[in-house]
Every structure is written in structure tokens, then in C-alpha cells.
C-alpha positions in Angstrom: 0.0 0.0 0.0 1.4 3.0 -1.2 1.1 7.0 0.8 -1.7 7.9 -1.6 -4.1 4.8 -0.2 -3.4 6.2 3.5 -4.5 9.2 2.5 -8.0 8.0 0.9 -9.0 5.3 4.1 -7.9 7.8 6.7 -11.0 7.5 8.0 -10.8 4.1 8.7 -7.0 4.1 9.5 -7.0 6.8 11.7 -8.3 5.1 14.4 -4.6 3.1 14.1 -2.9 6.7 14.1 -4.5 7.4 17.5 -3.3 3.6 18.9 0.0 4.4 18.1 0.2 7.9 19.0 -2.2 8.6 21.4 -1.2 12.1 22.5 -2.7 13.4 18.8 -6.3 14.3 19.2 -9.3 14.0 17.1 -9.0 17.2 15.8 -5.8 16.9 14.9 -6.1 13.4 13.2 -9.2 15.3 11.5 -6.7 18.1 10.5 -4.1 15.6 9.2 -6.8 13.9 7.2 -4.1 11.5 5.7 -1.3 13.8 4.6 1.8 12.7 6.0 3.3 15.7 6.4 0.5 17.1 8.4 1.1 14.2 10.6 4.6 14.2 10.7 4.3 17.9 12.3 1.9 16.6 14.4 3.8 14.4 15.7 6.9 16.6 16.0 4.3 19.2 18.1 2.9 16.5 20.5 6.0 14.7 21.3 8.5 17.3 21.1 10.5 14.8 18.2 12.8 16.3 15.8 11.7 15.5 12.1 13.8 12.7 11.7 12.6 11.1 14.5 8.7 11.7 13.7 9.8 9.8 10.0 11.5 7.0 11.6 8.9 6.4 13.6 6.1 6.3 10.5 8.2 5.1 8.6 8.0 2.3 11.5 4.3 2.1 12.1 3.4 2.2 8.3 5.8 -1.2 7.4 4.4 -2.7 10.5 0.4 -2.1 9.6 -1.8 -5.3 8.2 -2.8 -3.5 4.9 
């Protein structure tokens, strides 16, 4: 599954987003809406991470998923 398919079952994915990092709220997984960039930042905001460390760590939790 490639970024773009992320992006179009968000709605069903982010639910998996929030597991994982559970400090991101719905309105921010809302704001996100799939884009990984958005969620990247998030990430960085929430957990203080640099942006190396918010990639590694989707980079992470994407391979890992069941898709």
C-alpha cells in the first residue's frame, strides 16, 4: 500500500494513528486527514520529536500495519 491509499481510508486508518500515538487528538487526526506531512508535524508538536525522529517512527508504524 502506497502513501496515496493512506490518504484515501484515513477514515478508517486513523483510528490506528491514534493507537499508536495517542497524544494526537481527534481534531488533529481530522486536520491531518491522511497527509503525511501534516502528521509528521503533528507528531513533532505532541511529542516534542525532531523530524527525523517523527519519519522513523512512520516510517516504522506504516511497514508494521496489516494492509
Amino acid at each position: 500500500m502506497d502513501w496515496n491509499r493512506v490518504e484515501g481510508n484515513w477514515k478508517q486508518i486513523k483510528g490506528k494513528a491514534k493507537e499508536q500515538w495517542g497524544k494526537l487528538t481527534d481534531d488533529d487526526l481530522d486536520v491531518i486527514s491522511g497527509r503525511r506531512d501534516q502528521l509528521e508535524g503533528k507528531i513533532q508538536e505532541r511529542y516534542g520529536y525532531a523530524k527525523d525522529q517523527a519519519r522513523k517512527e512512520i516510517d516504522e508504524w506504516y511497514n508494521s500495519q496489516k494492509w
